[in-house]
N, C-alpha and C positions, 0 to 999 in steps of 0.2 A: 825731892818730890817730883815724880813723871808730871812732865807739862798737860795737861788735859785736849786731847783731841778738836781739832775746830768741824763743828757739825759741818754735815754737808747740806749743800744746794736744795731745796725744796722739790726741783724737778728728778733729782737722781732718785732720793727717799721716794719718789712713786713710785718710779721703774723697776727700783728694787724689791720694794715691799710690797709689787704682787706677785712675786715669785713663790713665797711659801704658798700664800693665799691660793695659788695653783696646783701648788703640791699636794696642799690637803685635798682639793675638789678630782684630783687624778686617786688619790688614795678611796678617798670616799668610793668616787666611781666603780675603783677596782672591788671593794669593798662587798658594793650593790649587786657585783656580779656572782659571790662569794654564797651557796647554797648548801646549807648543813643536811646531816642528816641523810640515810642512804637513797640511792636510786634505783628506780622499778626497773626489773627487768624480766618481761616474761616466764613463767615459770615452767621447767624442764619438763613436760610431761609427755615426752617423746617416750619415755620408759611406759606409760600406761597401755599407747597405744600402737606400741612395736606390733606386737603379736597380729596376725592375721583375725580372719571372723571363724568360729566354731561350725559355722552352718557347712557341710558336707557334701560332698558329690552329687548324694543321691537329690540333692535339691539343691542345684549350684542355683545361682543368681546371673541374671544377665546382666551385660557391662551395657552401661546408657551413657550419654553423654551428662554431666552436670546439669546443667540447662532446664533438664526433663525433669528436673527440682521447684521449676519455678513455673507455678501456674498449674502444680501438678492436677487440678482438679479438671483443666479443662481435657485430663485422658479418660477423664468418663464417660464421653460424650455427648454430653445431655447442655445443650446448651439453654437450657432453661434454670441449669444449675450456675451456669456458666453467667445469668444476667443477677443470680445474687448473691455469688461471689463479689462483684461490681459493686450490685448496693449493700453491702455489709461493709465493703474498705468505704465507701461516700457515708453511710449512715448508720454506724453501728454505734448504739449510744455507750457499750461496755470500751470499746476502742474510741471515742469520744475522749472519756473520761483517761485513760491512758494516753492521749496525744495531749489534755490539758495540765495533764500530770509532769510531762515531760518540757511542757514548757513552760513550767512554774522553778523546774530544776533549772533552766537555763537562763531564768529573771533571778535568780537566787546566787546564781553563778557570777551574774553581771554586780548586783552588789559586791562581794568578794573581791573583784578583779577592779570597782572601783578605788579598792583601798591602797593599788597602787600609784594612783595619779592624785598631786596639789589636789589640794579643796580650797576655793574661793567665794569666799560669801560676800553682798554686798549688805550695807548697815545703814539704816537713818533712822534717827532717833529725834524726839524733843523730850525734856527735863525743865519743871520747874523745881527751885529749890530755892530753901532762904533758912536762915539763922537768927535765933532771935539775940538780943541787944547783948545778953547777959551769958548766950549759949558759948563752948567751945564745942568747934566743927573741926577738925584737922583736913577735911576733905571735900568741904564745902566752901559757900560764900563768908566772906567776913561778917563777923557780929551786926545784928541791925539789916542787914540786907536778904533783899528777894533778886535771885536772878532766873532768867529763862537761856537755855542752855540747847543750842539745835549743833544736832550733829547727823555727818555725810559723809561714807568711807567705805572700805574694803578691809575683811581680815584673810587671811591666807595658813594653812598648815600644810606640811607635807613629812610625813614616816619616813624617812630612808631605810628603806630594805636592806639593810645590808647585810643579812644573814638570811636573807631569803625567805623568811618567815609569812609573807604575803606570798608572795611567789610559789610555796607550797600549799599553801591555803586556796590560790588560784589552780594551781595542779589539780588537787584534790577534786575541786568545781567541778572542773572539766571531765573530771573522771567521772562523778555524779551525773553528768548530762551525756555522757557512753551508756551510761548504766541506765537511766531514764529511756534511752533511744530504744534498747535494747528491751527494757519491759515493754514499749511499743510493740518491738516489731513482736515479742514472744506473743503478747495479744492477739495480733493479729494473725498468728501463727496457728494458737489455740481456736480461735474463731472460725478460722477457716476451716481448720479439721470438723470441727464439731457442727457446724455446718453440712458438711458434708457427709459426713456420719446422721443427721436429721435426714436430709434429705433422701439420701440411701434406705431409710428405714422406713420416710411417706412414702419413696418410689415401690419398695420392696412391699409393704402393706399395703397396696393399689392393685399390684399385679397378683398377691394371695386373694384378694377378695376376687380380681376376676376370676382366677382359678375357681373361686370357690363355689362363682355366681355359676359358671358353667356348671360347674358341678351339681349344682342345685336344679340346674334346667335336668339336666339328665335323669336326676333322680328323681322328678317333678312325671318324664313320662316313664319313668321305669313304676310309679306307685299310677298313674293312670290308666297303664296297662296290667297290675295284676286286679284293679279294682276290676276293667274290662272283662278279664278271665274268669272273675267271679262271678260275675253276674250272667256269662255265658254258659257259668257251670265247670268250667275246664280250671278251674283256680281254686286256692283255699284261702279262709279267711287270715289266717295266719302269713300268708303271702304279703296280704294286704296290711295287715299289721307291723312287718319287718319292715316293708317301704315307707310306710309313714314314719316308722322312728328314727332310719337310719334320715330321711328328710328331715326332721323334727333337731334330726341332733347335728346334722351341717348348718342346715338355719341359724342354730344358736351361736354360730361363731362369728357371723356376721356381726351383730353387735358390739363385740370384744375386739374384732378386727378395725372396726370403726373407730373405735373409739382409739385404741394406737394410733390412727392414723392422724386422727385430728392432734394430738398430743404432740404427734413430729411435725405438724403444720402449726401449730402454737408456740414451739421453738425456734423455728425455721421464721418467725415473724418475730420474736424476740430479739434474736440473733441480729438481724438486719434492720432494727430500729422501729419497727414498725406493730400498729396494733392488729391482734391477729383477725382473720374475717376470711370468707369465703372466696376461692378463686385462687390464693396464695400462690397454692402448686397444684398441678394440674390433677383432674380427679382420674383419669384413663391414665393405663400403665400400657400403652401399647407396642412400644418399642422399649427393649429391656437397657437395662448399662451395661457398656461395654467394661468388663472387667480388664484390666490393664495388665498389657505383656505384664510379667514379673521383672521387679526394681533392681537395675545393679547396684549394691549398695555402697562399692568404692574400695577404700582402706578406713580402717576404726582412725586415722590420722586427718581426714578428711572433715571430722566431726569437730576439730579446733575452732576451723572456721566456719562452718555452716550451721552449727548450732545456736542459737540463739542463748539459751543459760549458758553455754561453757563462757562465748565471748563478753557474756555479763560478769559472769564469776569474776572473768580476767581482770577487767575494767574495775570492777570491786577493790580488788586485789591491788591495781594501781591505787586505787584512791586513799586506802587504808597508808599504803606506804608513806606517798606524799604529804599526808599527817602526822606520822613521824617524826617527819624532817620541822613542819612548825612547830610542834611540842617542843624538839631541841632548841631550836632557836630563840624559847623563851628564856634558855639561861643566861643569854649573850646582852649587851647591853642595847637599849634603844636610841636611837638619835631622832628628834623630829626638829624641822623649823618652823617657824612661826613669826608670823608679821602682821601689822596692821598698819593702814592710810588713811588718817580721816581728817575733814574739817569739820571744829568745833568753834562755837561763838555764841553770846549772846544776843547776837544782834545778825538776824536772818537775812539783811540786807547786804549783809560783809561776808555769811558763812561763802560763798561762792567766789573765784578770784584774788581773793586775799591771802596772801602767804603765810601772813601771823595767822591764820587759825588752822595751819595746817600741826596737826601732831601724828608720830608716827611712831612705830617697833618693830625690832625685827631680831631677830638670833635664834639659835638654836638650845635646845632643852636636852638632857643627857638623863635617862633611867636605866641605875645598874642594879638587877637584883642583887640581895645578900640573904635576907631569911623570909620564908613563903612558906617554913611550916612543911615544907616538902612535899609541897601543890605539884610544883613542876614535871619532880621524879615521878610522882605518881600517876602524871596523864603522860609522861611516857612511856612507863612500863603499861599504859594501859593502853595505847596505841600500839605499842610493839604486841601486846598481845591479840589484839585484832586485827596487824596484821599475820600474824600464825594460823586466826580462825579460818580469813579469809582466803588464805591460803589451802587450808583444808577443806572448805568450804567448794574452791577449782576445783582439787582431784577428786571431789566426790561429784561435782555434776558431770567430770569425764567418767567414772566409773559409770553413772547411772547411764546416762549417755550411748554408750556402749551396750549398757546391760539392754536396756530398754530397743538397740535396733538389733540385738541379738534376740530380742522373745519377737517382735514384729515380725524380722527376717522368719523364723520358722513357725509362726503364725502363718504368714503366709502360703508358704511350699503346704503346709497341714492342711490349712484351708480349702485348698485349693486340690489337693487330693482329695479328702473328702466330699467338693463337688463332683466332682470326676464320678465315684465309688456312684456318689445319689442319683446323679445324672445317668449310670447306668444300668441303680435298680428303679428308676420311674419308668425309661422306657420299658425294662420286661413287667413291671407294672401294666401299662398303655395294652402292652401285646398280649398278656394275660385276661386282660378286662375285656379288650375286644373280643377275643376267644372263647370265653366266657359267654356274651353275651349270644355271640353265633352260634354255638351248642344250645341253650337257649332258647335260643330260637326253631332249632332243629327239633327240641324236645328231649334232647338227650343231660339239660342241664339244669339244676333245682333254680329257682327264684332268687334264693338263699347264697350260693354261689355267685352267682351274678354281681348282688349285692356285695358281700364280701370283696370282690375281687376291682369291683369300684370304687369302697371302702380306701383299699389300700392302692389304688391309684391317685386317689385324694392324697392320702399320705404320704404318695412317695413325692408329687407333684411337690406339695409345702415345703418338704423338708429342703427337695433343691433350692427352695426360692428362700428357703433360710439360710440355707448353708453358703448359698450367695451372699446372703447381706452379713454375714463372717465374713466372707474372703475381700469382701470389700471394705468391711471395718477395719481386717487387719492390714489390705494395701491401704488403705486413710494413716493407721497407726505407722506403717513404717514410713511414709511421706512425712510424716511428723516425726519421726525420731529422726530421721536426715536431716532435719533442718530445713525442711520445704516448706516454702510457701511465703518466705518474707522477703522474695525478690521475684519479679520486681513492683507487684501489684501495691502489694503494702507502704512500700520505699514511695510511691508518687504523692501517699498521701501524708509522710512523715511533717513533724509538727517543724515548724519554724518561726523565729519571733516573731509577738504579734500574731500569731494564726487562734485565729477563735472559731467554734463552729456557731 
């Protein structure tokens, strides 16, 4: 029979046996660094935006610097457009509600990423309990007695991530407050255009009515002097009847004109947080907008980063993935540990200082799935699948992306022809009426004519001043399909924790 080993020393068995004990806590470690499940990486969409823009020669586009992106509304300039621009980023209650949105994504975010750190609660407790003479208690006081029971301690848990499972879940988060940031700034993006586009429409129905108001003067003494004529004898009544209608029927537009205008000044007060009232925007259209050189619009590659939905899409796209990875992770086993420190006693005079009433635990807990009924599979295959949507999801806001600053782009150049074309049938308009009304005068021209050839000087007048507030909705539209306007106005007022309005 082999002799049996003589133990060893008391002080070697320490030194030894924390060796493993280190082994495991290096394993573990490695472990915790250990992330299933695949990784985001950009998606190729260089293939979308190879191709150059369709817009042609005949309406090339000038080259601007980037920059000319940001703030683009101050190239109108109207700096009365320019002071609520300002109070729309301070006070827009629609962009309010999109910066508390964004930061409820970011308090949401912070739970998640708590669940990678210990949790430690502290406990104090009192308990009376008693047993009566004849009871069996297994987990009380003995038969016949009452005791009081104070307790004072700490419990402690902590998950070891070791599949990454939080870690992806924090991913995700994070992804979520890219994407929150992003519906900000798109808000603000949208805001601003549509803004501008208001304000274009009250500046643009200020300057039709003064046109029209002159117009009214004119026709006011073209009908005072054929009443004159009549009554001289040198006139017909019929004279006098065509000037009163064609006055009768400009007059009527004033109203219709009015009333547009207050409708873009009730938005324009919307917009900017405010209740609408009188004063808003100015009522004189005196000095017109400066219609802005034409936009270089870059390369369709350009749109990755300036856009606003594409770079959400993206962010999307990341967050979906990062999902992924925690659904895997739920096949893998869980480790957590868990502890508690407390003094208990009957006797509240000893709970504190006294060593006997200290009791305590501590170890770790092991959960290894085996049957879930196929729960698991199923929120993977159901994450794998929204990451494909959102995936699909990217290449269709580049396609749209694209499409939408190819209709602006030739919105634009069309636009702006068209002013050209009105612009040069109002003045033979001008020079016809004056002509007109000099003959007229000679007596070589009817009333009639006169009239008429006023008529269509009114009309050609409006139509310019329409055909302007197009070319400047469609420079607004293509400022917005570039991705203008969410740097850097927008960016000072982005939400951050704790920011409340």
């Amino acid at each position: 029979m082999a002799a049996l080993a003589s133990p060893r020393p008391r002080s070697a068995r320490r030194r030894t046996g924390g060796r493993p004990r280190m082994r495991v806590a290096v394993a573990l470690a490695a472990l915790a660094g250990c992330h299933v499940g695949p990784d985001h990486t950009p998606p190729a969409a260089r293939s979308l935006v190879a191709a150059d823009w369709r817009q042609g020669p005949d309406g090339a586009l000038l080259t601007v610097a980037r920059e000319g992106l940001a703030q683009w509304w101050a190239r109108l300039g109207s700096a009365e457009l320019d002071a609520l621009a300002e109070k729309l980023i301070a006070q827009s209650l629609t962009l309010g509600e999109a910066r508390e949105r964004a930061i409820q994504v970011r308090a949401r975010a912070g739970v998640v990423g708590a669940e990678r750190l210990p949790r430690l609660d502290a406990e104090a407790g009192y308990l009376r309990a008693g047993t009566g003479a004849d009871s069996l208690n297994f987990q009380g006081p003995p038969p016949g007695r009452d005791i009081d029971v104070f307790s004072l301690g700490v419990g402690a848990a902590w998950e070891l991530d070791l599949w990454g499972r939080v870690a992806r879940l924090v991913e995700g988060a994070e992804a979520d407050i890219d994407v929150a940031m992003e519906d900000y700034r798109g808000a603000a993006v949208a805001l601003l255009a549509e803004l501008a586009l208001a304000y274009v429409d009250a500046h643009t129905l200020g300057r039709r009515l003064d046109v029209l108001r002159g117009n009214l003067e004119l026709q006011r003494e073209t009908l005072r002097l054929a009443r004159s004529r009549l009554d001289a004898g040198t006139g017909t009544r019929l004279d006098v009847e065509q000037a009163d209608r064609e006055l009768a029927t400009a007059s009527a537009r004033v109203p219709e004109l009015e009333q547009a205008r207050r409708g873009a000044e009730n938005r324009i007060a919307v917009l900017i947080g405010e209740r609408p009232r009188e004063g808003l925007v100015a009522a004189g259209a005196a000095e017109p907008l400066e219609l802005p050189a034409v936009l270089g619009v870059g390369v369709p590659a350009d749109l990755l980063e300036r856009r606003v939905d594409v770079r959400r899409a993206e962010r999307a796209l990341a967050g979906a993935v990062a999902r992924v990875g925690a659904a895997e992770a739920e096949r893998y086993p869980r480790i957590a540990l868990a502890g508690s420190l407390a003094l208990r006693s009957d006797d509240l005079g000893t709970l504190v200082g006294g060593r006997d009433a200290i009791s305590y635990s501590i170890g770790p807990s092991l959960v290894v799935p085996l049957l879930d009924g196929g729960r698991i599979d199923a929120e993977v295959a159901f994450r794998e699948a929204r990451v494909r949507e959102a995936r699909l999801a990217f290449e269709r806001s580049v396609l749209e992306a694209i499409g939408e600053v190819e209709t602006a782009a030739t919105a634009v150049v069309r636009t702006r022809e068209r002013v050209a074309e009105l612009e040069r049938a109002a003045a033979a308009a001008a020079r016809a009426a004056r002509l007109a009304r000099e003959l007229h005068d000679a007596g070589t021209q009817s009333l009639l004519q006169v009239l008429d050839a006023e008529r269509q000087k009114l009309a050609a007048d409006d139509a310019v001043l329409v055909a302007r507030q197009a070319a400047f909705a469609s420079t607004i539209t293509l400022y917005r399909a570039l991705g203008g306007g969410f740097e850097p106005a927008p960016a000072a007022a982005e939400p951050t924790d704790g920011d409340s309005r």
